[in-house]
C-alpha positions as CSV (number, residue, x, y, z in Angstrom):
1,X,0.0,0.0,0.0
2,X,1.4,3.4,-1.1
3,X,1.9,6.1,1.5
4,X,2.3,9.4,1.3
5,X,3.9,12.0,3.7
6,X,1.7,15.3,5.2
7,X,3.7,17.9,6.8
8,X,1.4,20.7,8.7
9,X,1.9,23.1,11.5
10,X,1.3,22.3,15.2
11,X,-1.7,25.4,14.9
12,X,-5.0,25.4,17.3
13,X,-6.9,25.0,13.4
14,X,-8.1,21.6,11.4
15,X,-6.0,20.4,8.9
16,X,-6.3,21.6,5.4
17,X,-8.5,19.8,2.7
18,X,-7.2,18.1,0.4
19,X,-6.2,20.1,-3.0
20,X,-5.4,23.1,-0.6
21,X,-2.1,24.4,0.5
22,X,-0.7,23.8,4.5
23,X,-0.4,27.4,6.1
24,X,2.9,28.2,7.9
25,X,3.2,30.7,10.8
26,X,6.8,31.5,11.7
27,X,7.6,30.1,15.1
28,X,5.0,26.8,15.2
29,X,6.8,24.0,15.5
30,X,6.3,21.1,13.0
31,X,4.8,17.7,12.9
32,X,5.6,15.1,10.0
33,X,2.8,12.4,9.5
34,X,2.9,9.6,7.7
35,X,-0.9,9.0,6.3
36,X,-1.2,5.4,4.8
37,X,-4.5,5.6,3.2
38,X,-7.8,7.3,4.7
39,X,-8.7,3.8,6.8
40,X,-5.7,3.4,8.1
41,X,-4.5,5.6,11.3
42,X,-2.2,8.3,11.5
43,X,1.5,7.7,12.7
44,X,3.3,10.6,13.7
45,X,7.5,10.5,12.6
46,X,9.1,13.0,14.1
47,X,7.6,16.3,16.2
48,X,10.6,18.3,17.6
49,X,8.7,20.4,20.5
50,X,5.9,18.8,21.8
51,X,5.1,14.7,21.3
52,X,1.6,13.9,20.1
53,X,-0.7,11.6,22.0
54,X,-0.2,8.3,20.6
55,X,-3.7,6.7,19.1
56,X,-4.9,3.7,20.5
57,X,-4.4,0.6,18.1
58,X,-6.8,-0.2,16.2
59,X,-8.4,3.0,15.6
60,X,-9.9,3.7,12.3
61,X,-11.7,5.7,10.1
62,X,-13.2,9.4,10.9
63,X,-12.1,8.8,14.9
64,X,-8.8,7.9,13.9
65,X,-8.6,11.4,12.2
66,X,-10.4,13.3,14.4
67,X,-7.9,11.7,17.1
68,X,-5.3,12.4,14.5
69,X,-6.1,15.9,14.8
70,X,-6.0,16.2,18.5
71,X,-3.0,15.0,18.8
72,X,-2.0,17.4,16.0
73,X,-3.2,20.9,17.8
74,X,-1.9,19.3,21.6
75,X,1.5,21.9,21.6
76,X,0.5,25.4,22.4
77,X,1.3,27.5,19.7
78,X,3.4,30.7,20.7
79,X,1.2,33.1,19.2
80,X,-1.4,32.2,21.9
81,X,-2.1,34.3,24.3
82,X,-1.3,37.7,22.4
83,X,2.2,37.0,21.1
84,X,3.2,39.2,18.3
85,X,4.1,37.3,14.9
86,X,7.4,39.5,14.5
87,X,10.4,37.6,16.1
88,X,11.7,39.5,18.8
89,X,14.3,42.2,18.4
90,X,16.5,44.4,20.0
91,X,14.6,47.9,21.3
92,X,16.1,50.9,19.5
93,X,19.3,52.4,21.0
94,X,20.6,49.3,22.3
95,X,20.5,48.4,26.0
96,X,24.0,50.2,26.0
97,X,22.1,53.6,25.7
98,X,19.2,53.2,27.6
99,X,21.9,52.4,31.0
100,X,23.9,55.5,30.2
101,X,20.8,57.4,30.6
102,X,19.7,56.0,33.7
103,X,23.2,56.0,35.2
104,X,23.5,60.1,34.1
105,X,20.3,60.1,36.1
106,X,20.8,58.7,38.9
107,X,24.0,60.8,39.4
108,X,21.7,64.2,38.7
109,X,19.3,62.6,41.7
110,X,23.1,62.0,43.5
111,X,24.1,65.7,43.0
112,X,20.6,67.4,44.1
113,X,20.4,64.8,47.4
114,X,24.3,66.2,48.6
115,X,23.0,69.9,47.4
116,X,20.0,69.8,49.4
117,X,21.6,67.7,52.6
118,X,22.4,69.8,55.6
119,X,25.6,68.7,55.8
120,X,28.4,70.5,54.8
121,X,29.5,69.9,51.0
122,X,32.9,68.8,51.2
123,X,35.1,66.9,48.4
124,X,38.8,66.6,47.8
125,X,40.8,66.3,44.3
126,X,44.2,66.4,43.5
127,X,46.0,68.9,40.6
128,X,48.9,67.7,38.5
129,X,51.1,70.4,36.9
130,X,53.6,69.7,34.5
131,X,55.8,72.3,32.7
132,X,56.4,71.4,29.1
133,X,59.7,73.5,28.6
134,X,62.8,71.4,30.0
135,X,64.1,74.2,31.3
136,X,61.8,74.8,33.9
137,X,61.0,72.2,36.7
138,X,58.3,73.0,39.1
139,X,59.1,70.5,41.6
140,X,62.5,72.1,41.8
141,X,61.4,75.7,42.1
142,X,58.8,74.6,44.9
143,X,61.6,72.9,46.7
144,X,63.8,75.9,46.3
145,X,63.7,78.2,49.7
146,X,63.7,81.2,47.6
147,X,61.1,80.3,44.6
148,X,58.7,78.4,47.0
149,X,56.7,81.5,48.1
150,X,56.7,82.5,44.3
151,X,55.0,79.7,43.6
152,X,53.0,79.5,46.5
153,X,51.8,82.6,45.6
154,X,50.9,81.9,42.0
155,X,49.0,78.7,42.8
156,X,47.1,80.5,45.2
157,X,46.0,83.4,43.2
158,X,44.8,81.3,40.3
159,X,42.8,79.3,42.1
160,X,41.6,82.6,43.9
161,X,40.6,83.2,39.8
162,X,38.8,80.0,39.3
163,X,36.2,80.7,41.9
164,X,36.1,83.6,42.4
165,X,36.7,83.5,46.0
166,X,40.1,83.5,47.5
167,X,38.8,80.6,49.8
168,X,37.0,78.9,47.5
169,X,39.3,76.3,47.6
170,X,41.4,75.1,49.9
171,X,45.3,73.7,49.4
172,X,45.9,71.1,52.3
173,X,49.6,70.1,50.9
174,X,51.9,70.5,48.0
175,X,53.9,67.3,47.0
176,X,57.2,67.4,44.6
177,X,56.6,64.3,42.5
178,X,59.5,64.8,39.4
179,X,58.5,66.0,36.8
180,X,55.1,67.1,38.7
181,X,53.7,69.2,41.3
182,X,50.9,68.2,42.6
183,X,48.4,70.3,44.8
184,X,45.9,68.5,47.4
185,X,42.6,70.7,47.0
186,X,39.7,70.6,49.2
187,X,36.1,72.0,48.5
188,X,33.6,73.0,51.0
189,X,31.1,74.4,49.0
190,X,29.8,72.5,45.6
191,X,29.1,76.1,44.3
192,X,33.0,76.5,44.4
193,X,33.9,73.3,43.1
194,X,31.1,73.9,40.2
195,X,33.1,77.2,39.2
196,X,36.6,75.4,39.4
197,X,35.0,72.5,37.4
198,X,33.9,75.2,34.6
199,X,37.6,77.2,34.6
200,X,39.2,73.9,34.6
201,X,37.4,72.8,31.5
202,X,37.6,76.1,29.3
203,X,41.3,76.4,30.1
204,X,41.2,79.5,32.1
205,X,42.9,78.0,34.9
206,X,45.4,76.9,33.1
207,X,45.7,80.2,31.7
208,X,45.8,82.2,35.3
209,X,48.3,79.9,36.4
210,X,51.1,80.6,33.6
211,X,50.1,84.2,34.3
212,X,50.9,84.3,37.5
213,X,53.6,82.0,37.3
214,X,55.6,84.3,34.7
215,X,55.1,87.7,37.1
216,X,56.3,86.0,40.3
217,X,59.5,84.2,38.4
218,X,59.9,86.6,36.5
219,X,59.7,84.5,33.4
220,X,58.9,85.4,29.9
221,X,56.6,82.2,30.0
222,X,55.5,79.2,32.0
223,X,53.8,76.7,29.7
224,X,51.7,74.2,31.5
225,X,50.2,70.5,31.1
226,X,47.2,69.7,33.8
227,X,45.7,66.7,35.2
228,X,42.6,66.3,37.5
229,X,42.3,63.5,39.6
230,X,39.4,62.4,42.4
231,X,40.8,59.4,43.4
232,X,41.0,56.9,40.7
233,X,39.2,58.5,38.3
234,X,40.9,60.6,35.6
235,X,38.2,64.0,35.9
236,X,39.9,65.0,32.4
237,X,38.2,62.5,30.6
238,X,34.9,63.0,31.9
239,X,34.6,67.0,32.3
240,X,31.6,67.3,30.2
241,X,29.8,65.7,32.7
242,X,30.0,68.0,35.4
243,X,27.5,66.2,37.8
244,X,29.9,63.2,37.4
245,X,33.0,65.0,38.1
246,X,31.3,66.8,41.4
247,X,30.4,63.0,42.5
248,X,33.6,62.1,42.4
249,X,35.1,64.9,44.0
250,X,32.2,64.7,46.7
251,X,33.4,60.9,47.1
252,X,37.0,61.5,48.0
253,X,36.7,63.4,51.5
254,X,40.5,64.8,52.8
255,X,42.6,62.4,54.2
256,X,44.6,65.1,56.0
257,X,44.3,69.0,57.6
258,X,46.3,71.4,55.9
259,X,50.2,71.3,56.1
260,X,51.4,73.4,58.4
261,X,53.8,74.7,55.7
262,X,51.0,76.0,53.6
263,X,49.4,77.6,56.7
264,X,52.9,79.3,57.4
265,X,53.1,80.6,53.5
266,X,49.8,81.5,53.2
267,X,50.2,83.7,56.3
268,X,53.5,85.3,54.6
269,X,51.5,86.2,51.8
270,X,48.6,88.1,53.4
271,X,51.0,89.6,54.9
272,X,52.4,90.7,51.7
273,X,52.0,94.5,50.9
274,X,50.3,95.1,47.9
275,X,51.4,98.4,45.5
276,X,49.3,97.7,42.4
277,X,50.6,100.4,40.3
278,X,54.3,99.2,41.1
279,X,54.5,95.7,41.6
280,X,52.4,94.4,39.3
281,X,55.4,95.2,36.6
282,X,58.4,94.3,39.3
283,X,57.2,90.3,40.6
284,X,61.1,89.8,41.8
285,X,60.1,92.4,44.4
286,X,57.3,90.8,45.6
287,X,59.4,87.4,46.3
288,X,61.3,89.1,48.1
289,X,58.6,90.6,50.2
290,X,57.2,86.9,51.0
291,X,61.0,85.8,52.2
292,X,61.4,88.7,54.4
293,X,59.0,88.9,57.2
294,X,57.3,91.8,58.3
295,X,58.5,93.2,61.6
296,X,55.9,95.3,63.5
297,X,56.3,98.8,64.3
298,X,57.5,100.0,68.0
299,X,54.8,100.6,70.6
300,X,52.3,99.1,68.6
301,X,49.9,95.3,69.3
302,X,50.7,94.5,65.2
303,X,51.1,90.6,64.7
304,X,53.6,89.5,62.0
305,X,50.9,90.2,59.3
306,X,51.0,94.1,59.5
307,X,48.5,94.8,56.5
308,X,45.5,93.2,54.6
309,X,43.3,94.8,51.7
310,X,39.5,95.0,52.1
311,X,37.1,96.4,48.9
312,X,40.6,97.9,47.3
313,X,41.5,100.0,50.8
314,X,44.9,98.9,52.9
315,X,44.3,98.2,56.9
316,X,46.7,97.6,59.2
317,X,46.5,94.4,60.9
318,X,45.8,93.9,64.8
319,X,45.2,91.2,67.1
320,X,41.3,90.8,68.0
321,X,39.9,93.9,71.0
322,X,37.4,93.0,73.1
323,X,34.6,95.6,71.4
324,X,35.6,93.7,68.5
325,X,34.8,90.6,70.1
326,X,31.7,91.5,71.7
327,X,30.5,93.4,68.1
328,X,31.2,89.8,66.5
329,X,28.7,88.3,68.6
330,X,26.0,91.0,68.6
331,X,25.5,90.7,64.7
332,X,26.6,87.7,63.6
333,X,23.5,86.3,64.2
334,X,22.7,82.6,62.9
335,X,25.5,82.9,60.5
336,X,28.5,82.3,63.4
337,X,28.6,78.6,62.7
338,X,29.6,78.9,59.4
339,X,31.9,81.5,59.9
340,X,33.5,79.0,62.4
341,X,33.8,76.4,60.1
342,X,35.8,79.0,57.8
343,X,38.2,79.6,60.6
344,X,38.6,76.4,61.5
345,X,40.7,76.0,58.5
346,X,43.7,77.3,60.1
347,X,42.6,76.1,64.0
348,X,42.9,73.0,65.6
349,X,40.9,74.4,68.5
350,X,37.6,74.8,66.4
351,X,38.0,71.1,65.1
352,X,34.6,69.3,64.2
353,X,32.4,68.7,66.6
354,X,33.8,71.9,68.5
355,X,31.3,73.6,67.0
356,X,28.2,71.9,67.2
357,X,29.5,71.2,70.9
358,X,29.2,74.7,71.5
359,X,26.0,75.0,69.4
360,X,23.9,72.4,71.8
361,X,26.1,73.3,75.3
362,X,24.8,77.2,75.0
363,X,21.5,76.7,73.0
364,X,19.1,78.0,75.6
365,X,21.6,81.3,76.1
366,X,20.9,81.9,72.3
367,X,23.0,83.2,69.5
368,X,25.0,86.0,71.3
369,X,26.4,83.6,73.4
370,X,27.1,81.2,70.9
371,X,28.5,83.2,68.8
372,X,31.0,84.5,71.9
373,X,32.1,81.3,73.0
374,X,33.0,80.5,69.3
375,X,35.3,83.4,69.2
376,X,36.6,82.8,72.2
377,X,37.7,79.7,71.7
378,X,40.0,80.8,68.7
379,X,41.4,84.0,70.4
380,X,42.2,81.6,73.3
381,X,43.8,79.0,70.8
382,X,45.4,81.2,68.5
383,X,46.8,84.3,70.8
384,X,48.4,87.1,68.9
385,X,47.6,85.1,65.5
386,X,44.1,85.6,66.2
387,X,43.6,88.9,64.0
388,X,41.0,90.7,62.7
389,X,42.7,90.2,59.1
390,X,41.9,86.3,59.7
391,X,38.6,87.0,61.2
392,X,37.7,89.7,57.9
393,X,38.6,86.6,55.6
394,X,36.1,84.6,56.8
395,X,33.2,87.2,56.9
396,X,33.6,87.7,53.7
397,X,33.8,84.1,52.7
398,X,30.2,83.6,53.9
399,X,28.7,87.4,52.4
400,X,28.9,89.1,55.8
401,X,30.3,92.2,54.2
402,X,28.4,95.0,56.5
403,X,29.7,93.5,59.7
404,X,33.0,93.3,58.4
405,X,32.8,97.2,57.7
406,X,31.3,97.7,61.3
407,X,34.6,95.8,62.2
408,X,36.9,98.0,60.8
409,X,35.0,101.6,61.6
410,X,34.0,102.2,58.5
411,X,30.3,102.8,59.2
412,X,31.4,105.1,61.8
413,X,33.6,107.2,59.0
414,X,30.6,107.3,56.6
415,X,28.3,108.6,59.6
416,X,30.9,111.1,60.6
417,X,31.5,112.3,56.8
């Protein structure tokens, strides 16, 4: 008896009538048959993903097909249940694209949380300077008893230029690493760190620096190569993404308080007098200046830093007075803590928690007295190096300007004009 082979798809539908073409959906798996004649029953060869029910022997006739079929539409097809026919493909952009996104957002939702926390922003990085011409090797000239205050001073004006702020950032050490110098920063305000960020990336740091560098070494040029690092990561190669570079830099908190060498320079260099229509053209003067320190005058309370500018005008410098003390804490107001924090920099006595100590020991005497016991604390620490130079600086890093005027009598002079 002649057979013949029937090859259909394992669909939920009858089989096709004879003369008529089988129907293929992509995806259904497929059952080969082997159909003797139309009395004789149906013997499945080969069905890859599902096995059909076996007929019971001896079946024939119209039940043998109807079982036949059964056994045929047994495997659920994969378009049941709503299944699209199109195979399944990759979603546009890649899974590659779709993670960047959520990683950039995740890191904007990062940035905004350490904004908006009440805690202070603080973040550390470290800046590697290189000079390109052989001649000139930094590491050398900072290690050199006479250039080092030169350099001092040119580091710390440029980054003075990149915020905006002459504390907006904060050197903790300087490390001679041949061929590079490299400059521990620390940030305590992400506002600051945003600026630096922005001059970093356009170059005008970079810039500043080689300024500043030629006028205090009296060179006809200073090229420079830069590096940013937070850490691990390479900031360089990431700058466009600011909100990733201020993670990073939020990440790395200081390992260290500032060097007691950079305190010591930076202290020599406030107490630099500054002639802007001279010196600006004569920078070998000016090192000079910073080697020699300033002697006081006779009869007079002067600490080593005789003079300090304020809005363009030249004071002389003078070791905190009680009515200065007492007008401190009078208008101050809620603002003393940070301005604590700014002179903790350079004070070991007003240390964290000093301050919130202080904060919960003399809360129900309220904010005069908080404020007092702040600055009393330093004046007792620091002795003749607490000046009203040092205690100006950090008014005006957190926008007290009017009490920084009452400080230094200038209301007074307007009123008596």
């Amino acid at each position: 008896m002649s057979a013949t082979l029937a090859v259909t798809a394992a669909l939920p539908h009858p089989l096709p009538q004879r003369g008529t073409q089988p129907r293929f959906l992509p995806g259904s798996p497929l059952v080969v048959v082997a159909v003797s004649s139309a009395d004789e029953a149906l013997t499945p060869i080969r069905a890859p993903s599902a096995r059909p029910e076996r007929l019971a022997p001896g079946a024939r006739g119209g039940r043998a097909r109807h079982t036949a079929r059964n056994a045929i539409r047994a495997p659920r097809s994969p378009l049941a249940g709503g299944a699209s026919l199109r195979p399944s493909q990759p979603r546009r952009g890649g899974s590659g694209g779709g993670a960047e996104a959520g990683r950039r957002q995740r890191r904007r939702r990062e940035v905004l949380k350490m904004a908006g926390s009440s805690a202070p922003w603080i973040g550390s990085a470290y800046l590697f300077l290189q000079s390109t011409c052989k001649t000139i090797i930094l590491p050398n000239l900072y290690e050199s008893a006479q250039k080092k205050p030169c350099v001092f001073k040119a580091l710390k004006l440029a980054l003075a230029d990149s915020t905006g702020s002459v504390n907006g950032v904060d050197m903790l050490k300087v490390h001679c690493s041949h061929p590079h110098l490299i400059v521990q920063l620390k940030f305590c305000k992400q506002e600051n760190c945003r600026r630096f960020l922005q001059s970093y990336r356009e170059g005008l740091l970079q810039k500043s620096l080689q300024n500043h560098l030629q006028l205090s070494l009296a060179m006809t040029t200073v090229p420079l190569e830069m590096e940013l690092k937070a850490g691990n990561e390479h900031l360089d190669n990431m700058l466009k993404d600011e909100d990733r570079c201020l993670e990073c830099i939020y990440r790395e908190k200081p390992d260290r308080l500032r060097d007691e060498e950079i305190t010591e320079l930076e202290e020599r260099l406030k107490s630099l007098i500054l002639h802007q229509n001279i010196n600006n053209n004569m920078p070998s003067k000016d090192c000079m200046s910073l080697n020699s320190p300033s002697l006081p005058s006779q009869g007079s309370s002067l600490s080593p830093q005789v003079t300090f500018l304020f809005q363009g005008q030249q004071f002389d410098n003078r070791t905190l007075t009680p009515d200065d003390h007492q007008k401190f804490a009078k208008l101050v107001s809620k603002k003393w803590k940070q301005v604590g924090r700014s002179l903790q920099k350079n004070c070991r006595a007003l240390q964290d928690p000093v301050i919130d100590n202080l904060a919960h020991e003399y809360d129900r005497d309220g904010l005069y007295e908080q404020a007092y016991q702040m600055l009393l604390r330093f004046i007792q620490s620091e002795g003749k190096k607490a000046t009203i130079a040092r205690l100006i600086a950090a008014l005006e890093e957190n926008g007290l300007t009017s009490l920084s005027e009452e400080l230094l009598g200038l209301h007074s002079n307007e009123d008596d004009s």
